[in-house]
N, CA, C and O atoms as CSV, one atom per row, in Angstrom:
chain,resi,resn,atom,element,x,y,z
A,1,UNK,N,N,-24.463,-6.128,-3.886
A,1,UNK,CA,C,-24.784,-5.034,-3.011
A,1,UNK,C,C,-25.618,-5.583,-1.850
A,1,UNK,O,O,-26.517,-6.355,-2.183
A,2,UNK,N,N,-25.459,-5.284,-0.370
A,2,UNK,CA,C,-25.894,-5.227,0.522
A,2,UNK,C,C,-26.582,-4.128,0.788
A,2,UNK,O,O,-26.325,-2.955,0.517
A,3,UNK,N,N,-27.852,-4.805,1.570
A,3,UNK,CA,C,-28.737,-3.235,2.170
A,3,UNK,C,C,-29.034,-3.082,3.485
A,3,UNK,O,O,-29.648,-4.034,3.967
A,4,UNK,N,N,-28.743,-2.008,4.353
A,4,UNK,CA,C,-29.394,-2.105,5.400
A,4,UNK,C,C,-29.772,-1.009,5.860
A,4,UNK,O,O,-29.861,-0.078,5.060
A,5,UNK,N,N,-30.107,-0.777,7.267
A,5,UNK,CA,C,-30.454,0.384,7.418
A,5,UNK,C,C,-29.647,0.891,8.755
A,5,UNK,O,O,-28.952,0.246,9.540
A,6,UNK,N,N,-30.000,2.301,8.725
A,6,UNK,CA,C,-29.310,3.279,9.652
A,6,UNK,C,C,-30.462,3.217,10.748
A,6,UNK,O,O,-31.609,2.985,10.365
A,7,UNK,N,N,-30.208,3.406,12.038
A,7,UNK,CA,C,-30.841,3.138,12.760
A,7,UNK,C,C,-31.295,4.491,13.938
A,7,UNK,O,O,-30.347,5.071,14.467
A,8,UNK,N,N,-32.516,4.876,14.250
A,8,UNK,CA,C,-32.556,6.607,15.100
A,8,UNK,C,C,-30.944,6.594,15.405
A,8,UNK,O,O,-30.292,7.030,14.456
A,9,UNK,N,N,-30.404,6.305,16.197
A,9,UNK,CA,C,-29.127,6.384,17.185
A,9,UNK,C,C,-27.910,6.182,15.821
A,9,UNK,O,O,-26.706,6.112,16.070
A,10,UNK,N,N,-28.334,6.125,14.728
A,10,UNK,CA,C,-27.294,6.104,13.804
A,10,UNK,C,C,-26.134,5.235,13.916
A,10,UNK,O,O,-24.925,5.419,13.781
A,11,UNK,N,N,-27.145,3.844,14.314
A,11,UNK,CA,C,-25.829,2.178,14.725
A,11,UNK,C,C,-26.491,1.935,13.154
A,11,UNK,O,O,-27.493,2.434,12.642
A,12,UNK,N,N,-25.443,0.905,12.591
A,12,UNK,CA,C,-25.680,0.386,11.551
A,12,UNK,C,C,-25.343,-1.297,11.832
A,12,UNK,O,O,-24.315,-1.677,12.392
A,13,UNK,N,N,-26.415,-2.204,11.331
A,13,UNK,CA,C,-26.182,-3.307,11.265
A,13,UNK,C,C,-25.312,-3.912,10.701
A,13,UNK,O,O,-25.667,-4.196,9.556
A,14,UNK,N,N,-23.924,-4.398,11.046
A,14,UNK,CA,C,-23.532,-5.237,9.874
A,14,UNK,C,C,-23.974,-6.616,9.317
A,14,UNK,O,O,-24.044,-7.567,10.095
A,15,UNK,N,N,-24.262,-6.758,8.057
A,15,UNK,CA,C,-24.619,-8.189,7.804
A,15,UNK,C,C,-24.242,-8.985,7.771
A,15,UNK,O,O,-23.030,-8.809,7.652
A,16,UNK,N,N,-24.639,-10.690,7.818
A,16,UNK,CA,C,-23.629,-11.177,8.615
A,16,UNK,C,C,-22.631,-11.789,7.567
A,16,UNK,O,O,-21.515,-12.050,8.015
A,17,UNK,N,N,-22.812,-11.999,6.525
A,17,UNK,CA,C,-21.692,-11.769,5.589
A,17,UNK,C,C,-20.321,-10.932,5.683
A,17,UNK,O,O,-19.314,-11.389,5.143
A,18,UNK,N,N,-20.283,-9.680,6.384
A,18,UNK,CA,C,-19.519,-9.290,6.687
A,18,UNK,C,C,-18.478,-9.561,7.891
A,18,UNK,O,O,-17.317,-9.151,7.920
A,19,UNK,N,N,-19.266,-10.502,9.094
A,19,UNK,CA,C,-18.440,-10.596,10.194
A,19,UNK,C,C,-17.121,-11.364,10.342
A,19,UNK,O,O,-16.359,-11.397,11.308
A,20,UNK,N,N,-17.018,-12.099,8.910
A,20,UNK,CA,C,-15.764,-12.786,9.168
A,20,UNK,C,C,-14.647,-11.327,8.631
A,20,UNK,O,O,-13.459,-11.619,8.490
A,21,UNK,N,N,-14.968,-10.175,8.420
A,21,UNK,CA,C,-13.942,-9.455,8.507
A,21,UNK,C,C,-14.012,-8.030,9.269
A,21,UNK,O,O,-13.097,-7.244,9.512
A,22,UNK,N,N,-15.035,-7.970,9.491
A,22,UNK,CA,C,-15.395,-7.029,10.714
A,22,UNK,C,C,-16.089,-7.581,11.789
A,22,UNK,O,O,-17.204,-8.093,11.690
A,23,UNK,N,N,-15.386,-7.473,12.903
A,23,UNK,CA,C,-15.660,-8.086,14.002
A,23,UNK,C,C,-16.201,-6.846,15.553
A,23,UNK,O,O,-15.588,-5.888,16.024
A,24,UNK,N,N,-17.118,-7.254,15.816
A,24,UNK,CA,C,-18.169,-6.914,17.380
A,24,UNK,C,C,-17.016,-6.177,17.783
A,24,UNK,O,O,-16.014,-6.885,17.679
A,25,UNK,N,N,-16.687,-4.643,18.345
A,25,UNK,CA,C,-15.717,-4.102,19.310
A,25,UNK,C,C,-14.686,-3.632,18.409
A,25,UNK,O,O,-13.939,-2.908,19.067
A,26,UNK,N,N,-14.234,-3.723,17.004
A,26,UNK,CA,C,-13.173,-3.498,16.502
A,26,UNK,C,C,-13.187,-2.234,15.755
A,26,UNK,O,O,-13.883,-1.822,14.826
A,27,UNK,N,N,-12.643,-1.958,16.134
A,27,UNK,CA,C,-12.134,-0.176,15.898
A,27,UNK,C,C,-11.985,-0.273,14.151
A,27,UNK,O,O,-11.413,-1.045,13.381
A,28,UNK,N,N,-12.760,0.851,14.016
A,28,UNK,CA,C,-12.754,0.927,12.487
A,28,UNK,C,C,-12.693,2.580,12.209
A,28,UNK,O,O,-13.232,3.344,13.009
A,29,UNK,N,N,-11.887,3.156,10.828
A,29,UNK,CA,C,-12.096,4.597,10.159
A,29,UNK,C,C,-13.174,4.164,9.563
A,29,UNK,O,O,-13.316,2.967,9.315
A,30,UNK,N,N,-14.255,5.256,9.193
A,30,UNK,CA,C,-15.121,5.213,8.055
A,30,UNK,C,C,-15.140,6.607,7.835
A,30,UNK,O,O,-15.232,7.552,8.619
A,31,UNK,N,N,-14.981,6.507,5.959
A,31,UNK,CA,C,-15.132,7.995,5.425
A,31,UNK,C,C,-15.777,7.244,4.558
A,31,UNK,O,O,-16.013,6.044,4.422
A,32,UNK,N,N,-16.195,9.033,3.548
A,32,UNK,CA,C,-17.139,8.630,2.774
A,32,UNK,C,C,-16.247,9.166,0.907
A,32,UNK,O,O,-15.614,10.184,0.624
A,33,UNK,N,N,-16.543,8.175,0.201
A,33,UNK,CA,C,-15.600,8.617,-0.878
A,33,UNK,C,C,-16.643,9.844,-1.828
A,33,UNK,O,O,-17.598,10.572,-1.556
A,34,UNK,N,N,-15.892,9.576,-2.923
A,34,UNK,CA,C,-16.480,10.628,-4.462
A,34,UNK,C,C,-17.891,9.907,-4.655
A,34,UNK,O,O,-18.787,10.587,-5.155
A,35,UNK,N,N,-18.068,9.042,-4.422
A,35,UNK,CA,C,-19.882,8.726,-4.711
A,35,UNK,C,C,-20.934,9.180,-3.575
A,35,UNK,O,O,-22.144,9.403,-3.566
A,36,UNK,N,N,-19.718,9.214,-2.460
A,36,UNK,CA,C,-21.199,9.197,-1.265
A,36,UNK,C,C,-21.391,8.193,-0.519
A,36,UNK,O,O,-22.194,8.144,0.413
A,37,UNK,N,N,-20.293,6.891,-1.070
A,37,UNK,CA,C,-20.529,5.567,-0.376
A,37,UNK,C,C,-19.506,5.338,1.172
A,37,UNK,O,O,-18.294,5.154,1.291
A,38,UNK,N,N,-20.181,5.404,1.808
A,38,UNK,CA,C,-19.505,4.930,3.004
A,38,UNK,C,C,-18.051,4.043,2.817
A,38,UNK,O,O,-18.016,3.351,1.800
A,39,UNK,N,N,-17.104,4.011,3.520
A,39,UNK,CA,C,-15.583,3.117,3.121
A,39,UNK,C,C,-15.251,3.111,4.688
A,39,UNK,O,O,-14.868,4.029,5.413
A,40,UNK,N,N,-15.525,1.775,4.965
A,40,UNK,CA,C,-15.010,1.110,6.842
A,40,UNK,C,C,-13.863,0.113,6.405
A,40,UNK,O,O,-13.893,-0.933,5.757
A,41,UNK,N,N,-12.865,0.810,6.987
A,41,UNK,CA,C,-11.821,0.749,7.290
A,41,UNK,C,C,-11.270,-0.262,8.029
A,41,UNK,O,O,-12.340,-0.649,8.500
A,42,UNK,N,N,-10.233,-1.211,8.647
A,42,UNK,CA,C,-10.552,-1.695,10.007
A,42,UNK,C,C,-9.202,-0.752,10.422
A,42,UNK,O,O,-8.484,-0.480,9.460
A,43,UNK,N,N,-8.859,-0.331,11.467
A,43,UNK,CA,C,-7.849,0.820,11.925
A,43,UNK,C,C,-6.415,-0.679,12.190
A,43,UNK,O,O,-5.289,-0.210,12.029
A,44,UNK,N,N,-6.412,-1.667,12.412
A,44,UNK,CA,C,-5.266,-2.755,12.764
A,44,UNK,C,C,-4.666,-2.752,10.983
A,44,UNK,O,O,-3.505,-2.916,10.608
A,45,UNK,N,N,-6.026,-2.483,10.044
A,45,UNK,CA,C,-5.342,-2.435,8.309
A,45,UNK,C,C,-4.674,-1.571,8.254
A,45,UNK,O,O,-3.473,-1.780,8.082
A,46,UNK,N,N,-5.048,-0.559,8.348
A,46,UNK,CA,C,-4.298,0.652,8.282
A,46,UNK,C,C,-3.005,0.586,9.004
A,46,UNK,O,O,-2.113,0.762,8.174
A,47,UNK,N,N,-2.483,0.394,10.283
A,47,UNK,CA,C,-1.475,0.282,11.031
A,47,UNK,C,C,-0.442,-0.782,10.232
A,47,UNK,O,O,0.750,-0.523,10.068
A,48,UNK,N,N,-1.247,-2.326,9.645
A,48,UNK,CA,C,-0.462,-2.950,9.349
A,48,UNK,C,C,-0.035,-2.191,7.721
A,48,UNK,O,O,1.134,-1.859,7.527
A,49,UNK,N,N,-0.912,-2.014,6.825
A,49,UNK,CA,C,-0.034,-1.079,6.199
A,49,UNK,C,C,0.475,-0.139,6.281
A,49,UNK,O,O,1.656,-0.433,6.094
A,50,UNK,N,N,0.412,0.845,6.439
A,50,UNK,CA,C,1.751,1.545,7.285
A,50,UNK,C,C,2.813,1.072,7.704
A,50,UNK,O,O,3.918,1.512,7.388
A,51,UNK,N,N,2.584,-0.035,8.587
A,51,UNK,CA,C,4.284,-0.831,8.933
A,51,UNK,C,C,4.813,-1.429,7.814
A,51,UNK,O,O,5.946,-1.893,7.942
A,52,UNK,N,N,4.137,-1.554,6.492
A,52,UNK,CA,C,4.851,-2.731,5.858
A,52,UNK,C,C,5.628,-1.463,5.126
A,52,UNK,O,O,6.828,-1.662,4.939
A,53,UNK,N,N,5.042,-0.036,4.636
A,53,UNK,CA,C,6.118,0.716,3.898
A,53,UNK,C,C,6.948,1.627,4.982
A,53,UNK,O,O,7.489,2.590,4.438
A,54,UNK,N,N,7.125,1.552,6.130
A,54,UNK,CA,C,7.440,2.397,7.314
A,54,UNK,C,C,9.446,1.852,6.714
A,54,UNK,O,O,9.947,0.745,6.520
A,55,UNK,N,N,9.951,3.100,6.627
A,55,UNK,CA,C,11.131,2.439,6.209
A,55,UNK,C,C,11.545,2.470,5.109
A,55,UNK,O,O,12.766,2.555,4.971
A,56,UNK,N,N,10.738,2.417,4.005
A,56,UNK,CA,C,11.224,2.081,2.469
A,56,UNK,C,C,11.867,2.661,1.954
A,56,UNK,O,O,12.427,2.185,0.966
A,57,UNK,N,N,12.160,4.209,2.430
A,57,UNK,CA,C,13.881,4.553,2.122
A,57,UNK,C,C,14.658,4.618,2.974
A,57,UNK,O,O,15.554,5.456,2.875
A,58,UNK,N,N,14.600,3.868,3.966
A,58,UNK,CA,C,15.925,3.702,4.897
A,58,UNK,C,C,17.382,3.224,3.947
A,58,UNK,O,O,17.500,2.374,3.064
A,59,UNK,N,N,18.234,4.027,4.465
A,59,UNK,CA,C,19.793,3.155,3.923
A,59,UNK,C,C,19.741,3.338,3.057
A,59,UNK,O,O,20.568,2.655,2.452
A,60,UNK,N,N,18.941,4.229,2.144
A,60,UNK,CA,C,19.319,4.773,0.685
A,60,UNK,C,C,20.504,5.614,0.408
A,60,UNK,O,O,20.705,6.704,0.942
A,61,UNK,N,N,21.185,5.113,-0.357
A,61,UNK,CA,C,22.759,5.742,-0.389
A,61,UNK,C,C,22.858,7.050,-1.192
A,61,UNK,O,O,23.633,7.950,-0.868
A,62,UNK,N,N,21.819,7.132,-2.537
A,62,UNK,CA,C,21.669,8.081,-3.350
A,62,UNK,C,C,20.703,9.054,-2.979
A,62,UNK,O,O,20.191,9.769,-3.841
A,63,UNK,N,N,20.329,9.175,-1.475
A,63,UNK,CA,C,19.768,10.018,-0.814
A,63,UNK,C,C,20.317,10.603,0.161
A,63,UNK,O,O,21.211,9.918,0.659
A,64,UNK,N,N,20.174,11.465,0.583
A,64,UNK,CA,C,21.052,12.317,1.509
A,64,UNK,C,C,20.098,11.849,3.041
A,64,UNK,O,O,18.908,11.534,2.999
A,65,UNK,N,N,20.529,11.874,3.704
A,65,UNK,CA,C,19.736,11.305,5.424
A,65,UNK,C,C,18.600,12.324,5.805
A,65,UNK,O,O,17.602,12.048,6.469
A,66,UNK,N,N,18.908,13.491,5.296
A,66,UNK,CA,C,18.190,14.535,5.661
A,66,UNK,C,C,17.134,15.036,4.385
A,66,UNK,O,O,17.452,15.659,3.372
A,67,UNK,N,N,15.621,14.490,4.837
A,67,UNK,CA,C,14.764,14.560,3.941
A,67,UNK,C,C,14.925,16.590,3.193
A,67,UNK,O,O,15.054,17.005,2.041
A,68,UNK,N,N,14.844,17.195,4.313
A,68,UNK,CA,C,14.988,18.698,3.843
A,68,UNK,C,C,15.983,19.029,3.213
A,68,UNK,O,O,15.952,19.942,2.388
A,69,UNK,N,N,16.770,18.521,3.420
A,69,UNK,CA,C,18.682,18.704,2.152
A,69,UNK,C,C,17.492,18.145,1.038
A,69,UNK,O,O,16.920,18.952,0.305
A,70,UNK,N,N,17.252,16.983,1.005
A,70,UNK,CA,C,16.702,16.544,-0.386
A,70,UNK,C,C,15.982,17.507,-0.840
A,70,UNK,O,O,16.371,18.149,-1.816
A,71,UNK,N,N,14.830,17.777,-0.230
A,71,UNK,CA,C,14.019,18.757,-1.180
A,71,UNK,C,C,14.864,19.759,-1.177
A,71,UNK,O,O,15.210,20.171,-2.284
A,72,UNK,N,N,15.310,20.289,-0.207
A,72,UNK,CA,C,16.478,21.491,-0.995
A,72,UNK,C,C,17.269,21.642,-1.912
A,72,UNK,O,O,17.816,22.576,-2.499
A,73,UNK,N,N,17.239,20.450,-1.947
A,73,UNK,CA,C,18.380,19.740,-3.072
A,73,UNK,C,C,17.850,20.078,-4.576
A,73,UNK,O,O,18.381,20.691,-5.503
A,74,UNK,N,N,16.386,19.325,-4.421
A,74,UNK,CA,C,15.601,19.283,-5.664
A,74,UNK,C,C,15.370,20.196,-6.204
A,74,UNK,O,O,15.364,20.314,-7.429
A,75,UNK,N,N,14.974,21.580,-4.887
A,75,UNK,CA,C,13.989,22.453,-5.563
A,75,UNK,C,C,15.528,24.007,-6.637
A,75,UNK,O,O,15.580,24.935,-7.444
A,76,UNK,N,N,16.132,23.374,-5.965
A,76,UNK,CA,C,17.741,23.922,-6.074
A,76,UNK,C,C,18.064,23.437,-7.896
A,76,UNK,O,O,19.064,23.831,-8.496
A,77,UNK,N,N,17.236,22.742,-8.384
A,77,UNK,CA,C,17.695,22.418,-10.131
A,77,UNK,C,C,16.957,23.449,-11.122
A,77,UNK,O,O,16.120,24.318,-10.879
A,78,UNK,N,N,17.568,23.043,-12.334
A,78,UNK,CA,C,17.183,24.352,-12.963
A,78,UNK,C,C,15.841,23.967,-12.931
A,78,UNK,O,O,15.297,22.987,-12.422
A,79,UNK,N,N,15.232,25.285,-13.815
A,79,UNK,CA,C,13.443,25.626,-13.791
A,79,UNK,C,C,13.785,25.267,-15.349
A,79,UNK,O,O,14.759,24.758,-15.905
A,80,UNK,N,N,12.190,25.905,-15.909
A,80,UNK,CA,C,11.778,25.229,-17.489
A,80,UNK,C,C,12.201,26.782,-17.635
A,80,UNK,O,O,13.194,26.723,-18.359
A,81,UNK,N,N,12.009,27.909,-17.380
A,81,UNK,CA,C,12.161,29.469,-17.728
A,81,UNK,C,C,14.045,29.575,-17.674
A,81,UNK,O,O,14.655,30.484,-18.236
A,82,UNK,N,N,14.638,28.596,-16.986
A,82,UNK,CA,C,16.146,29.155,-17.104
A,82,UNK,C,C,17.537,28.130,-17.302
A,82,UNK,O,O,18.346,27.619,-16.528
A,83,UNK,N,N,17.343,28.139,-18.687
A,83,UNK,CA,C,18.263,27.308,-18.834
A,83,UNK,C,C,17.796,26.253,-20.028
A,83,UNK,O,O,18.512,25.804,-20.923
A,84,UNK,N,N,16.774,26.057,-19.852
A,84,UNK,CA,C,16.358,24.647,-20.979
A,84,UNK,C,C,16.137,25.407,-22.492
A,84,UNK,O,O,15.931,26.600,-22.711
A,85,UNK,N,N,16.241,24.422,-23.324
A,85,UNK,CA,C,15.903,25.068,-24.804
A,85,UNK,C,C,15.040,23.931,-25.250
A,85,UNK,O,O,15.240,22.734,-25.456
A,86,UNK,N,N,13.827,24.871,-25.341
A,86,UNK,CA,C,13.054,23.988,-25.842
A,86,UNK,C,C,12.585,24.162,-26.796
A,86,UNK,O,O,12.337,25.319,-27.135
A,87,UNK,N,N,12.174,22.748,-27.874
A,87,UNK,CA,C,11.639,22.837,-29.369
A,87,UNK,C,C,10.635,23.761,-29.489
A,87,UNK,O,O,9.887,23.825,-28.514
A,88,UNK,N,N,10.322,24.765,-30.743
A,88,UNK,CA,C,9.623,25.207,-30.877
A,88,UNK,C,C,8.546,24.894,-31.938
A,88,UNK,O,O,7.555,25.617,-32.045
């Protein structure tokens, strides 16, 4: 764990442990998760993931081209109330 502090103007130091992956000027998300702990982002991560699954059902043959046929498709099967027999 690293400590530092928040500063009046609410700049935060990074330490310098950190600069070989956050760098002076570089655009970053920061949210805060389920503990409360701050999560900085760098925004070029995010983009590059995104590009790497951008695509991943392209040219799927057992999919119809049109995402809304699909879910129409889906929501179009039977329900658990009509049709199924289930163990009792």
């Amino acid at each position: 764990m690293v400590i530092t502090k928040i500063s009046q103007e609410y700049d935060i130091h990074i330490p310098n442990e950190f600069h070989q992956t956050l760098h002076a000027g570089q655009e970053v998300a920061v949210n805060v998760d389920a503990q409360g702990r701050l999560v900085i982002t760098p925004i070029d991560k995010i983009r590059e993931t995104l590009m790497e699954s951008f695509g991943l059902w392209a040219n799927r043959t057992d999919q119809p081209a049109d995402s809304v046929e699909y879910v129409n498709e889906m929501r179009r099967g039977q329900r658990l109330d009509s049709g199924f027999n289930l163990p009792s």
